[in-house]
MARVO-328278 format. One record per atom (N, C-alpha, C, CB): x, y, z; residue in three letters. Coordinates in steps of 0.02 Angstrom, whole numbers, padded with zeros to 5 digits, always signed. Glycine has a CB too. Example, Ala and Ser with C-alpha at 12.3 -4.5 7.8 and 13.67 -1.06 7.14 Angstrom:
<nodes>
+00660-00284+00390ALA+00615-00225+00390ALA+00660-00165+00390ALA+00565-00224+00452ALA+00642-00112+00354SER+00684-00053+00357SER+00645+00002+00394SER+00704-00030+00286SER
</nodes>
This chain:
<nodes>
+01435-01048+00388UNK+01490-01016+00423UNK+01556-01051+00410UNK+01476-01013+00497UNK+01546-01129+00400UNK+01613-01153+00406UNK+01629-01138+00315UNK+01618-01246+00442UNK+01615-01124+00259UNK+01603-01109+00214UNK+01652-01060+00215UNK+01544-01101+00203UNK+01640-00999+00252UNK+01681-00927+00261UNK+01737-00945+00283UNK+01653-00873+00310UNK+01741-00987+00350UNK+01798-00991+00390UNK+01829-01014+00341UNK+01800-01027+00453UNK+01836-01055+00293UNK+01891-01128+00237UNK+01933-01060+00214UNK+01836-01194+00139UNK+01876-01047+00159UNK+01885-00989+00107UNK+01944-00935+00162UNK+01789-00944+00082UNK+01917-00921+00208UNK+01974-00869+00250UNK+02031-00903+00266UNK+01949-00839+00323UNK+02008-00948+00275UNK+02095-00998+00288UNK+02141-01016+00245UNK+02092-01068+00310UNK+02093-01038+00186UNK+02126-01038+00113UNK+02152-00962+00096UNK+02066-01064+00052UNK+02126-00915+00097UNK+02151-00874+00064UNK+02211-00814+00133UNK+02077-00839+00019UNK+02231-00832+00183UNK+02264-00821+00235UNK+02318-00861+00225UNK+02230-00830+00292UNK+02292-00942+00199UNK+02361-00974+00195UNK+02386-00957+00122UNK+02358-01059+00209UNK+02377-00903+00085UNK+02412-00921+00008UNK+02434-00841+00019UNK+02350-00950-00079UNK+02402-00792+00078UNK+02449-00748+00074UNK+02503-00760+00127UNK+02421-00684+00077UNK+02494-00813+00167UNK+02558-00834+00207UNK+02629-00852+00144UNK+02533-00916+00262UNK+02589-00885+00094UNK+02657-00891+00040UNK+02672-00825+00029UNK+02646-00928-00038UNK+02642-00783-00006UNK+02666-00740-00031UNK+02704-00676+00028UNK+02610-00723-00077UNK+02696-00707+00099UNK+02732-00660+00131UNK+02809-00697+00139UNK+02694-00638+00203UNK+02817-00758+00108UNK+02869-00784+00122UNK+02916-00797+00060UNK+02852-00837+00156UNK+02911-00734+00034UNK+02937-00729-00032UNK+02994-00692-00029UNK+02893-00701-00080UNK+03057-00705-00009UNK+03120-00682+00025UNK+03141-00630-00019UNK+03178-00737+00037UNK+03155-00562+00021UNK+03190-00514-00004UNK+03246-00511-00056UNK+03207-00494+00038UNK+03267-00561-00037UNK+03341-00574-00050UNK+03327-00586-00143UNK+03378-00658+00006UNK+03266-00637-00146UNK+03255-00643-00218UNK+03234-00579-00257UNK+03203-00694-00228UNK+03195-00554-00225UNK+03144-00472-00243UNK+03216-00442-00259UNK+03085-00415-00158UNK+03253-00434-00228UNK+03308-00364-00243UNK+03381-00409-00289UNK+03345-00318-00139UNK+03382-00475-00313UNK+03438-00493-00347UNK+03391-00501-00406UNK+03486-00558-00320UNK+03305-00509-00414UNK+03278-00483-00473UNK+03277-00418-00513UNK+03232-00491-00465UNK+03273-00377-00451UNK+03287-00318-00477UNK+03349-00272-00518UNK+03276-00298-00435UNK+03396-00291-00462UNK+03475-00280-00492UNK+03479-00314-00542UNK+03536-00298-00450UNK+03458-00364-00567UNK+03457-00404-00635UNK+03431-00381-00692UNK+03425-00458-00629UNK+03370-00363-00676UNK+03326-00344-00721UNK+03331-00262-00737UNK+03260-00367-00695UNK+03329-00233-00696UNK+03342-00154-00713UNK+03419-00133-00755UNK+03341-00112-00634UNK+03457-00185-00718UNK+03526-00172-00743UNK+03533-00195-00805UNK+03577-00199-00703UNK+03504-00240-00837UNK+03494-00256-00914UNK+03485-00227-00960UNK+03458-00283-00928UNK+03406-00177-00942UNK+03373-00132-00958UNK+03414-00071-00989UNK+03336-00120-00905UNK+03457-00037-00945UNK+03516+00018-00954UNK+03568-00028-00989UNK+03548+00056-00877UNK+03594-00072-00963UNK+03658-00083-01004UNK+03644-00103-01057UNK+03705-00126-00981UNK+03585-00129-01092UNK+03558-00120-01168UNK+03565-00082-01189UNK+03508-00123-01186UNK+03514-00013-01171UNK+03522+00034-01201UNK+03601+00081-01212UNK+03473+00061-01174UNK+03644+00056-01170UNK+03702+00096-01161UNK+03751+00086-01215UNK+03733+00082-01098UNK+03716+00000-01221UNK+03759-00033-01297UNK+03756+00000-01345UNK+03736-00096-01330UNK+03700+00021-01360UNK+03649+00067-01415UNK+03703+00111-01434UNK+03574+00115-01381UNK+03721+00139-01376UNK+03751+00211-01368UNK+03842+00217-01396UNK+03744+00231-01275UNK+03865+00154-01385UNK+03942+00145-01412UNK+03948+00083-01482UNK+03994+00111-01335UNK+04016+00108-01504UNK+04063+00044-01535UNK+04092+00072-01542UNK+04060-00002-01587UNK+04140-00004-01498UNK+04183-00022-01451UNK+04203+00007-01403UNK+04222-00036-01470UNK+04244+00033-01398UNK+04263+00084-01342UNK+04249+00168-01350UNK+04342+00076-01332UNK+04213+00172-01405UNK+04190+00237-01429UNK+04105+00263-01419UNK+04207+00233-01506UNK+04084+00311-01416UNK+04013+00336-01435UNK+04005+00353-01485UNK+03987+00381-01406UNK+03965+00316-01522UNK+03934+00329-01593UNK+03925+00388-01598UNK+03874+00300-01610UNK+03923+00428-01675UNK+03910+00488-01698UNK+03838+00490-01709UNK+03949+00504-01756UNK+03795+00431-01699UNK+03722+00445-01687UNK+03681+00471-01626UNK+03696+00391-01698UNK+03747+00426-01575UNK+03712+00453-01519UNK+03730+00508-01513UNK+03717+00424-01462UNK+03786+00556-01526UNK+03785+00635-01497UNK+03728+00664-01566UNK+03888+00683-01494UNK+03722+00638-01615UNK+03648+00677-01649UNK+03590+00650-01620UNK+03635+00667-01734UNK+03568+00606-01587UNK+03529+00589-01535UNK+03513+00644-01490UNK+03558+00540-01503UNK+03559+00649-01456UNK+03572+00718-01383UNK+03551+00779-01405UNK+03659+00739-01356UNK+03598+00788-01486UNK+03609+00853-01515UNK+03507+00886-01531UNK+03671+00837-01603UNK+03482+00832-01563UNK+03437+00833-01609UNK+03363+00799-01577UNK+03468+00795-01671UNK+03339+00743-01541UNK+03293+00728-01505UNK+03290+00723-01444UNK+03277+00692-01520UNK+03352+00712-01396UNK+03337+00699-01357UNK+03362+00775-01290UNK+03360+00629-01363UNK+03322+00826-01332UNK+03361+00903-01282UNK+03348+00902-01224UNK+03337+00980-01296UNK+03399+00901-01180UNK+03400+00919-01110UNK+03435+00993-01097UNK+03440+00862-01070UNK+03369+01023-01062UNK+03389+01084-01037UNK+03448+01090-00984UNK+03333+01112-01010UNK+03484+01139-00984UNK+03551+01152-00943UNK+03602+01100-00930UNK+03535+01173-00878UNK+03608+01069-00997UNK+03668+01008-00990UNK+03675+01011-01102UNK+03617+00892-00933UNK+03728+01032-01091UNK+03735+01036-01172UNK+03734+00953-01207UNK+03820+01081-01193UNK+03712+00946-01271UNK+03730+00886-01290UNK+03764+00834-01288UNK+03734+00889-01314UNK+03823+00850-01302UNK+03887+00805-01294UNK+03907+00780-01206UNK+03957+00856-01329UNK+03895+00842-01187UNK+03912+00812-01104UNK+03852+00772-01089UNK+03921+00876-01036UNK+03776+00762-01113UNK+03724+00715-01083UNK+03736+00657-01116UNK+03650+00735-01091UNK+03780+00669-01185UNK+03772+00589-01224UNK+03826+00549-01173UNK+03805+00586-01328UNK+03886+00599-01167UNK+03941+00563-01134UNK+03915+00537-01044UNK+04014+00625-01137UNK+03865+00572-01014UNK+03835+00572-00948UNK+03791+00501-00957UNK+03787+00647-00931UNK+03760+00497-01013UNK+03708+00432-00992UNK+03745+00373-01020UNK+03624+00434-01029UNK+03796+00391-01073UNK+03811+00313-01085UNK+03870+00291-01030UNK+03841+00299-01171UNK+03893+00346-00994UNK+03942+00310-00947UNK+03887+00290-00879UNK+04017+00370-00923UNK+03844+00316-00866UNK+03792+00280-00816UNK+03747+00213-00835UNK+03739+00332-00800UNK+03748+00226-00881UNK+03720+00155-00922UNK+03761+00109-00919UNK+03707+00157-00995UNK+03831+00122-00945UNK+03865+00056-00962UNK+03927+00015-00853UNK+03944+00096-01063UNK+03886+00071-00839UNK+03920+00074-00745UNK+03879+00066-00698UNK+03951+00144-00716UNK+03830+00103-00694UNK+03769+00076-00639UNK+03747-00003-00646UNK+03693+00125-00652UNK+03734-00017-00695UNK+03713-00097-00699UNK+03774-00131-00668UNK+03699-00129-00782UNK+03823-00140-00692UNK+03870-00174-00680UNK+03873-00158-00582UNK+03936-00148-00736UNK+03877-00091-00557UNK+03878-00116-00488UNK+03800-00150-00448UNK+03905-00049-00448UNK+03748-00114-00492UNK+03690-00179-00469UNK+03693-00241-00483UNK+03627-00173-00493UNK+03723-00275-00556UNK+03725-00323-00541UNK+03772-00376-00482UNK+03724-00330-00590UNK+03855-00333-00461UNK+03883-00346-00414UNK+03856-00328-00336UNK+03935-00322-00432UNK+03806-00286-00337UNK+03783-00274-00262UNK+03833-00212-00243UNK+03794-00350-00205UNK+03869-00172-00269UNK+03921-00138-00242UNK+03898-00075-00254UNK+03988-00153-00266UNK+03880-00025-00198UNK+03864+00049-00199UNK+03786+00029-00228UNK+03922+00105-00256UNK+03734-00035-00226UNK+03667-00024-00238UNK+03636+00041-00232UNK+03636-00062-00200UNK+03620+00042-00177UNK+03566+00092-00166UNK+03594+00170-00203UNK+03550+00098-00074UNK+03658+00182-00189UNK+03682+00254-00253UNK+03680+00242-00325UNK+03767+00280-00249UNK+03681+00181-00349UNK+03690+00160-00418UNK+03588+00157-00446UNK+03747+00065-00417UNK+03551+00142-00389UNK+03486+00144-00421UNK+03476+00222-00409UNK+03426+00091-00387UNK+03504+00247-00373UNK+03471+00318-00349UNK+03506+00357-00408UNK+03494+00350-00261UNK+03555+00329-00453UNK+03576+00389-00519UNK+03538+00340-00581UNK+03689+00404-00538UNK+03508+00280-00578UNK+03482+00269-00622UNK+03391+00289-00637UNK+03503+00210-00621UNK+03359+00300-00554UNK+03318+00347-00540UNK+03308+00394-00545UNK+03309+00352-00512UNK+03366+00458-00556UNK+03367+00529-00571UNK+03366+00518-00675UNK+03455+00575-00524UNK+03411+00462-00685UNK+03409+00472-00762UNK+03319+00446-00773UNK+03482+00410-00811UNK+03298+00397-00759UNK+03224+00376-00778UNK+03189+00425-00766UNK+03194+00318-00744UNK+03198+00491-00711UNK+03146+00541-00716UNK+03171+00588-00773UNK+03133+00580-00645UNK+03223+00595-00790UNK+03235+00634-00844UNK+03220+00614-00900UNK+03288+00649-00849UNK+03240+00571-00934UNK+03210+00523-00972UNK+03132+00545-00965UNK+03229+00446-00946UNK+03097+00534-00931UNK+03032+00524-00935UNK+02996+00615-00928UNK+03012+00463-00867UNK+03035+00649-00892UNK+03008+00698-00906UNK+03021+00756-00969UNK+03011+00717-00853UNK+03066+00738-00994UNK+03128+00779-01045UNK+03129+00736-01119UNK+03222+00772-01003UNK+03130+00668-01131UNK+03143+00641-01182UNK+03085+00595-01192UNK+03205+00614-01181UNK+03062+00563-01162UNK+03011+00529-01181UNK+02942+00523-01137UNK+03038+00471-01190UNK+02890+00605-01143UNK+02861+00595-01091UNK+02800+00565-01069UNK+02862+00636-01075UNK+02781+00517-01126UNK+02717+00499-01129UNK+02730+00421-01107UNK+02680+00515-01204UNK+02821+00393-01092UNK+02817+00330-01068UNK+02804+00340-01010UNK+02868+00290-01075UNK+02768+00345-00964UNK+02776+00329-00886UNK+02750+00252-00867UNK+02728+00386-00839UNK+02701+00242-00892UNK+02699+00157-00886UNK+02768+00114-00879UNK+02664+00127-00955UNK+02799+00108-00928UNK+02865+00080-00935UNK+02888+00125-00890UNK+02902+00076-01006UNK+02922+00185-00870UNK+02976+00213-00813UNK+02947+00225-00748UNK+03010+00282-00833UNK+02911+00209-00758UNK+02861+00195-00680UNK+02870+00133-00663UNK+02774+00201-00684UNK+02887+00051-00696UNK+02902+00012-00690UNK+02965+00008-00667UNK+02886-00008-00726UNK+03020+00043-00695UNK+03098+00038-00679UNK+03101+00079-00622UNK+03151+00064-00739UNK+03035+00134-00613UNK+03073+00149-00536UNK+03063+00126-00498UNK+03072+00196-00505UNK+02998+00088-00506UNK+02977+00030-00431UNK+03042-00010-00421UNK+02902-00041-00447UNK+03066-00049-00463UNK+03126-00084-00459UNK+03182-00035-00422UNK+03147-00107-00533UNK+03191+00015-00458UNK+03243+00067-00408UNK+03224+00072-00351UNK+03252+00139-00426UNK+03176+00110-00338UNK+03150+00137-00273UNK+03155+00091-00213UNK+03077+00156-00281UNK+03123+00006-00229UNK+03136-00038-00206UNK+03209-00046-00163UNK+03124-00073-00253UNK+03256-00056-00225UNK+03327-00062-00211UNK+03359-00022-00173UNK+03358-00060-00260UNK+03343+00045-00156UNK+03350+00130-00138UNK+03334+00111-00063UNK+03284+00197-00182UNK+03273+00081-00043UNK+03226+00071+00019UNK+03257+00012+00040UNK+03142+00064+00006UNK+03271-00044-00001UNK+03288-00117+00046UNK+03342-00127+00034UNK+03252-00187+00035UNK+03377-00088+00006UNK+03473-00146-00003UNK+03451-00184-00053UNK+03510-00216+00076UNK+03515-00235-00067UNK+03536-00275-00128UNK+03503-00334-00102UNK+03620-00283-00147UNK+03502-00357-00044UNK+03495-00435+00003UNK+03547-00449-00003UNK+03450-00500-00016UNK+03582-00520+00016UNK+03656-00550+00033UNK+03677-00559-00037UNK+03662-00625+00082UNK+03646-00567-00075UNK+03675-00610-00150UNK+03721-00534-00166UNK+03592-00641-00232UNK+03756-00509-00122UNK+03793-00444-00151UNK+03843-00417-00123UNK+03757-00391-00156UNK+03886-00381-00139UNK+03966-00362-00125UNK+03920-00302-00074UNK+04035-00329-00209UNK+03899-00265-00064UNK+03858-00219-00013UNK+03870-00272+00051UNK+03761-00201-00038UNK+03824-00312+00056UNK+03804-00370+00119UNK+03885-00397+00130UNK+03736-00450+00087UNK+03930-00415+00083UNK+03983-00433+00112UNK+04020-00391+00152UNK+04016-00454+00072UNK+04034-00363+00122UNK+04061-00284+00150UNK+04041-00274+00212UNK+04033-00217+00111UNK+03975-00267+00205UNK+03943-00236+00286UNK+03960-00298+00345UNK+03835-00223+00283UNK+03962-00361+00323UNK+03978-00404+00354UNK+04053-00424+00388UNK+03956-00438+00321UNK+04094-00415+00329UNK+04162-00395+00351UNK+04169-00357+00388UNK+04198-00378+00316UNK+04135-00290+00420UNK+04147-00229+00437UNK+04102-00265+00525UNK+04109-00154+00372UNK+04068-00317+00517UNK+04043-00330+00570UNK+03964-00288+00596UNK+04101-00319+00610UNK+03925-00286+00529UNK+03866-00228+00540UNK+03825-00320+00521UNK+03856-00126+00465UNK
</nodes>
């Protein structure tokens, strides 16, 4: 019996760690990591202050989205790409900035690439996350709300 009891204590005390694994880190991983993810690919998408003539044959040619013509989706994802990260990584407008990088990953996944869901099933946990818990303090969101006295 005392055999069971250790083992239950041992394994009670190692999910006591893992319940003490602060939000705050979970969601400044996330805004980190997801926001990388897009603003990579967004790079893809320009030089310099321009959009490549690959990416609108990209739009034009593999990547068809129904009821949004080419040129307006090339110009739609690389300005969400190269803007949503940047306010996740500042914490500013989180939860709207994962919630348009969540509508592009289902499009993406249902429209252009539909056999990744492994990989965009990964980036939405990270969204969805961010969507459900806030940024944590490491973010212009938490300041804000704090200034405001919330």
């Amino acid at each position: 019996m005392s055999n069971q009891s250790g083992l239950a204590g041992l394994i009670n005390g190692i999910i006591g760690l893992f319940e003490r694994i602060p939000h705050d880190l979970i969601a400044v991983l996330s805004r980190f990591v997801v926001g990388l993810i897009f603003w990579q690919s967004g790079l893809t998408k320009i030089d310099g202050f321009s959009i490549k003539a690959s990416t609108f044959f990209l739009f034009a040619n593999d990547f068809k989205l129904p009821f949004v013509p080419p040129e307006v989706a090339a110009y739609m994802a690389t300005a969400a790409e190269l803007t949503c990260p940047i306010l996740l990584w500042i914490g500013l407008g989180t939860r709207f900035a994962a919630t348009a990088l969540l509508v592009m990953t289902l499009v993406i996944e249902i429209f252009v690439f539909p056999g990744s869901y492994l990989t965009h099933g990964l980036w939405a946990i990270g969204l969805l996350y961010l969507m459900k818990y806030g940024p944590g303090v490491l973010s212009a969101d938490h300041f804000i709300k704090q200034s405001r006295g919330g």
